[in-house]
C-alpha positions in Angstrom: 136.6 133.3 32.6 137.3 136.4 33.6 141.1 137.6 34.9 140.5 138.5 38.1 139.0 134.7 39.4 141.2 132.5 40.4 142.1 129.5 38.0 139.9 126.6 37.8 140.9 123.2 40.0 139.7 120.4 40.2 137.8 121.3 43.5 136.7 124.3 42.1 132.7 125.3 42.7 131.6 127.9 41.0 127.6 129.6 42.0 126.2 132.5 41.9 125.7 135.0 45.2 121.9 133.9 44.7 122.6 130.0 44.8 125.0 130.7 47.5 122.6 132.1 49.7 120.2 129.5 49.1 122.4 126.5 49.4 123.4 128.0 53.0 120.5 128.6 54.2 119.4 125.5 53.3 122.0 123.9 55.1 121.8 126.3 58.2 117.9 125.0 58.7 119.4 121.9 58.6 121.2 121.9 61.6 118.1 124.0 63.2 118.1 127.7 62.4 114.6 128.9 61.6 114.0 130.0 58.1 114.5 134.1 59.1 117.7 133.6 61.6 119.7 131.2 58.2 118.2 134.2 56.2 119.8 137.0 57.9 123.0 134.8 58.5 123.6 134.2 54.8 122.8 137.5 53.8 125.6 138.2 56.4 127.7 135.3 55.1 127.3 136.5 51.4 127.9 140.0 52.0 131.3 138.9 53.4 131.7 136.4 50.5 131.5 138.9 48.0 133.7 141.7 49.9 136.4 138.8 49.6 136.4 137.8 53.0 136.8 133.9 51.6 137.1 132.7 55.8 134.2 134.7 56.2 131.7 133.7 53.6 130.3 129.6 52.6 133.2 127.9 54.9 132.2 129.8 58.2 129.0 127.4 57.7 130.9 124.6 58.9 132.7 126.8 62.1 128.7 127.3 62.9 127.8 123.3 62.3 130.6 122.6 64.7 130.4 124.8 67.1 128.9 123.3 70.6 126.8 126.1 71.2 124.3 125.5 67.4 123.5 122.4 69.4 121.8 124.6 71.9 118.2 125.2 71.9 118.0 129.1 70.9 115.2 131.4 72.3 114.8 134.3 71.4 116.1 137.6 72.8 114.0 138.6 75.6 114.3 142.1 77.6 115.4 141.1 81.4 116.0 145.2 82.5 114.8 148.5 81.3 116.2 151.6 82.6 115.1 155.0 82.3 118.1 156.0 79.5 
């Protein structure tokens, strides 16, 4: 294993970016995101993950499983006022 990872625990999971991705936005459909909304959250998610923001990557799925508001029925965005500008 390379230097720069940290040593291997017994926790320790170990995937690729790809099955990452996949495993999230499985998980994210799950709890009710359509297909394209997990899609663009996991990119999101992954991008963070492998910038090595480690809060920000695979654990900030279960802040979003949590959270009160993923329970909510989500519409989507809708214009309400369009000025000139």
């Amino acid at each position: 294993m390379a230097d720069w990872l940290n040593e291997d625990g017994p926790d320790t999971v170990r995937m690729s970016a790809s099955e990452a991705h996949d495993m999230g936005s499985q998980a994210l459909r799950r709890i009710g995101f359509a297909e394209d909304d997990a899609r663009v959250i996991m990119d999101q998610l992954t991008d963070n993950a492998l910038c090595g923001y480690k809060f920000a990557g695979l654990p900030r799925l279960l802040a979003i499983a949590r959270d009160a508001k993923t329970a909510k029925t989500r519409t989507p965005v809708k214009i309400v006022k369009e000025t000139p500008c």
